[in-house]
MARNUDO-199324 format. One record per residue (C-alpha): residue number from 1; z, y, x. Coordinates in steps of 0.2 Angstrom, whole numbers. Each point is the difference from the previous one (the first is absolute). Layout:
// MARNUDO-199324
     k       z       y       x
   NUM       Z       Y       X
...
This chain:
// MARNUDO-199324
     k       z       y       x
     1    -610     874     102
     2      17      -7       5
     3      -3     -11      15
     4      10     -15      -8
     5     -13      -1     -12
     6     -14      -5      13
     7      -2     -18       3
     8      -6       0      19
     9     -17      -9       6
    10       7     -20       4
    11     -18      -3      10
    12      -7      14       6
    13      -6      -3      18
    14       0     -17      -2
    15     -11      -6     -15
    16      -9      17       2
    17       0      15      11
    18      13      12       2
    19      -8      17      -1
    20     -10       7     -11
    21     -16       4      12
    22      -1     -21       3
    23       4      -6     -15
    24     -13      15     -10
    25     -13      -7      12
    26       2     -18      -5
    27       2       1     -20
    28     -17      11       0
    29      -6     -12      10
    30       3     -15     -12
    31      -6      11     -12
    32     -16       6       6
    33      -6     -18       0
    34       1      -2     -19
    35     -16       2      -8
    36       2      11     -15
    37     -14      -8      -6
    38      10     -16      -5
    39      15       9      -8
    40       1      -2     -18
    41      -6      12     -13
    42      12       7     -11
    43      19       1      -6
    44      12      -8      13
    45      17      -4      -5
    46       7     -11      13
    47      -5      -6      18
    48       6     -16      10
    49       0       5      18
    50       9     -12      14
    51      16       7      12
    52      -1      -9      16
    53      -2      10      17
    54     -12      11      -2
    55     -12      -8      13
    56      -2     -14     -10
    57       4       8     -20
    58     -10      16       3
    59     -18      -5      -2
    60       4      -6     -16
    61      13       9      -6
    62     -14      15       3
    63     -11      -8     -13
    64      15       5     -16
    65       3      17       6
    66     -18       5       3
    67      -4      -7     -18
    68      20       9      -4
    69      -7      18       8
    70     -17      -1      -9
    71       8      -3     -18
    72      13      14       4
    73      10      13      -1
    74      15     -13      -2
    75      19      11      -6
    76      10     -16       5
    77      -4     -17       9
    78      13     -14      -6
    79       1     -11      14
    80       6     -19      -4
    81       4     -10      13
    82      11     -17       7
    83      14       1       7
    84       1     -11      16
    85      17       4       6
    86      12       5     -14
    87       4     -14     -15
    88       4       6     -18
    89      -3      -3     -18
    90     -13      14      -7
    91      -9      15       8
    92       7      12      14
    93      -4      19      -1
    94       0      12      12
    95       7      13     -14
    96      -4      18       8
    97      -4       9      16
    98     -16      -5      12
    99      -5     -14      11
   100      -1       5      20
   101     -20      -2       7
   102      -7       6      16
   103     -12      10     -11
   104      15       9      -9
   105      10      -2     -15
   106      -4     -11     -16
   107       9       7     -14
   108       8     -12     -14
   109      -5       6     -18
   110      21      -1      -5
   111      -5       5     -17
   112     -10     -17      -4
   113      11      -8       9
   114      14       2     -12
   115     -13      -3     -13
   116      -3     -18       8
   117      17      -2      -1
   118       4       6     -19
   119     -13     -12      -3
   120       8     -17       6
   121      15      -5       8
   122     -11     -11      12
   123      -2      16      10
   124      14       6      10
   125       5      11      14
   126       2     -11      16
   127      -7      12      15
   128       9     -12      10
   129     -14     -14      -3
   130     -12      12       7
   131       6       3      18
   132     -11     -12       8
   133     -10      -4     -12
   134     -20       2       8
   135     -10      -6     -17
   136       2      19      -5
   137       0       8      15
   138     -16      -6       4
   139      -9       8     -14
   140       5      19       7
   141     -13       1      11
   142     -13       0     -11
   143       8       8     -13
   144       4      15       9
   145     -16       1       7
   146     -10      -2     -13
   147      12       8     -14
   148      12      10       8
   149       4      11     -19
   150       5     -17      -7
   151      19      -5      -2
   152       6     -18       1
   153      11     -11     -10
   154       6     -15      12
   155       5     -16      -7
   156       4     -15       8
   157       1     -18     -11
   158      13     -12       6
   159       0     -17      -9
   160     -18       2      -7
   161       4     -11     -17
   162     -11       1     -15
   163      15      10      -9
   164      -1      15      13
   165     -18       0       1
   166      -2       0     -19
   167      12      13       0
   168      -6      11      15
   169     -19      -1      -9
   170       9       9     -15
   171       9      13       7
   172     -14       4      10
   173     -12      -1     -16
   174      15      12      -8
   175       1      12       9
   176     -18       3      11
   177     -11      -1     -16
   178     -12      14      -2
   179       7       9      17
   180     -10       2      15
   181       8     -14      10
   182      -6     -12      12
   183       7     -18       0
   184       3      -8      17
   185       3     -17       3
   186       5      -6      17
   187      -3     -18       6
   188      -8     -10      15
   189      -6     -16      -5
   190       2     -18       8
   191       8      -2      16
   192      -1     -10      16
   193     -13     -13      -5
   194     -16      -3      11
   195     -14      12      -8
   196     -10     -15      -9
   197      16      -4     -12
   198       6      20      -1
   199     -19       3      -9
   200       2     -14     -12
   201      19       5      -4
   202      -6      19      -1
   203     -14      -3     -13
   204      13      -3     -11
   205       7      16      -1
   206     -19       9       4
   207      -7      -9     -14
   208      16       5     -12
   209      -2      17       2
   210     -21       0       0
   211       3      -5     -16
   212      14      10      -3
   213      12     -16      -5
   214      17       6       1
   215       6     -17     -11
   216      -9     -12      10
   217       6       9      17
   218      19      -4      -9
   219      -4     -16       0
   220      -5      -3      15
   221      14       9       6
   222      13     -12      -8
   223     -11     -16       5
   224       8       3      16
   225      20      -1       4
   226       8      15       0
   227       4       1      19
   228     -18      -6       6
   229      -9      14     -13
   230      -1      14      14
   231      -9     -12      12
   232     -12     -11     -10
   233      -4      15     -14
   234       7      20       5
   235      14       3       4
   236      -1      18     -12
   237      -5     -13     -14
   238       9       7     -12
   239      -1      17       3
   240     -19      -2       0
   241       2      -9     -17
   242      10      14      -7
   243     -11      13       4
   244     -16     -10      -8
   245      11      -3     -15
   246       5      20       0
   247     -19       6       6
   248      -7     -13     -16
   249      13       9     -11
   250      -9      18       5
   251     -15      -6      -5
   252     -10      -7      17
   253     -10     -14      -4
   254      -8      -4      16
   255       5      -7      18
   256     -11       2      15
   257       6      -9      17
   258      -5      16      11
   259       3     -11      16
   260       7     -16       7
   261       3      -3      19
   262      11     -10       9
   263      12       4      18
   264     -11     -13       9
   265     -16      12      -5
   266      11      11      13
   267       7      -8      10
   268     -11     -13       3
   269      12     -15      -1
   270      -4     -10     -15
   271      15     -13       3
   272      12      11     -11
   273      -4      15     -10
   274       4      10     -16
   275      -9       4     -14
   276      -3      18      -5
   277      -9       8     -17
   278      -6      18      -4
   279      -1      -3     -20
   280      -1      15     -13
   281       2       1     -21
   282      -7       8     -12
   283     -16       4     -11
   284     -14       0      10
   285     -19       0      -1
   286     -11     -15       1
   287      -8      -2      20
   288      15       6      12
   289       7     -18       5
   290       9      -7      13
   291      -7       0      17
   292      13     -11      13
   293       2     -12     -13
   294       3     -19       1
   295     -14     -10       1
């Protein structure tokens, strides 16, 4: 693999651990507290898992790729995510070669990448956007941990209109149907309110995907002004709305909040903190609900 076409690790050793041995000992450490017992029962299409520092993110991230592990084997994770640093109309693909991680290599599926992007010009070939970008970065260490056979496709959302989330949803929907493919939304939630307002801006989005509402999380998205969504809603809004649209398209009917925690809950500080949710879709018995959920 040409070494041009690996996009380096932007965080690793800061927003988690360097080397393989540390950062192995603290994913399965995050996931040997999830209680398999309160994953969902049947088809997965698509998780929500939260890309902050893994101090902070992993104990809930843990909760999507246990259930993602148990519905398993998965050929292809397709990885939606904001992007916080680059601006641009549409979606950004990484288009071919693998991302860098401390636990080795993640392969891009290439060939469903230039699937994505036969199916609508909203997806294009920026590797640019992605050289600092953490919202996909910080799925890896799961992901290779718990499914290390399983390619990625790595998009990045820039203006997250309705148009391109529309459009996203369709070209996902076009081109995952019937494959053996894992949908991936990456989004914290609300950000740097005291913990009392954080919950009540958070139910929102928990009680949108418990009842699997992609339409009414829309809305709520374009209540608030554009620049203000990432703070008071997620700022991988629309890249979570995509991927309800695209796993609803599959055919999940269900949504189950896995987990909900907030950075106070870890750091103790409750002045200032952010919002983080381990969601997943699709078609699932009756019983397996959400423990972590807002009360």
């Amino acid at each position: 693999m040409a070494t041009d076409s690996i996009r380096p690790a932007a965080v690793a050793g800061t927003w988690y651990p360097g080397s393989a041995g540390a950062l192995t000992r603290d994913v399965d450490a995050y996931l040997s507290d999830v209680d398999p017992a309160s994953l969902p029962a049947g088809r997965l299409d698509a998780v929500i898992a939260p890309h902050a520092g893994l101090m902070f993110s992993g104990p809930v991230g843990a909760w999507s790729y246990k259930a993602a592990a148990a519905a398993g084997p998965f050929d292809t994770a397709v990885l939606v995510g904001p992007s916080h640093f680059a601006a641009f109309d549409g979606v950004s693909v990484y288009p071919s070669g693998a991302f860098e991680t401390p636990l080795g290599l993640a392969p891009i599926d290439d060939g469903l990448v230039r699937e994505l992007m036969n199916a609508s010009s909203i997806v294009q070939a920026l590797p640019a956007a992605h050289r600092r970008e953490h919202s996909l970065e910080m799925q890896l260490p799961f992901i290779r941990r718990v499914m290390p056979e399983t390619k990625i496709v790595p998009l990045l959302m820039g203006y997250q209109t309705p148009q391109t989330i529309h459009a996203l949803a369709s070209a996902l929907t076009a081109v995952t149907r019937d494959r053996r493919v894992l949908l991936v939304a990456s989004t914290d939630l609300s950000h740097y309110f005291d913990a009392a307002t954080a919950e009540r801006l958070d139910r929102r989005v928990c009680d949108a995907v418990g009842a699997f509402d992609h339409a009414g999380l829309l809305e709520v998205f374009e209540q608030v002004p554009e620049g203000e969504r990432g703070r008071l809603v997620a700022c991988g809004g629309g890249p979570m709305i995509s991927v309800m649209i695209a796993a609803a398209a599959r055919g999940a009917r269900h949504g189950r909040v896995l987990r909900y925690m907030h950075s106070g809950q870890i750091s103790g500080d409750n002045s200032g903190v952010v919002g983080y949710l381990a969601g997943a879709l699709g078609e699932f018995s009756e019983g397996a609900n959400a423990r972590g959920s807002i009360h």
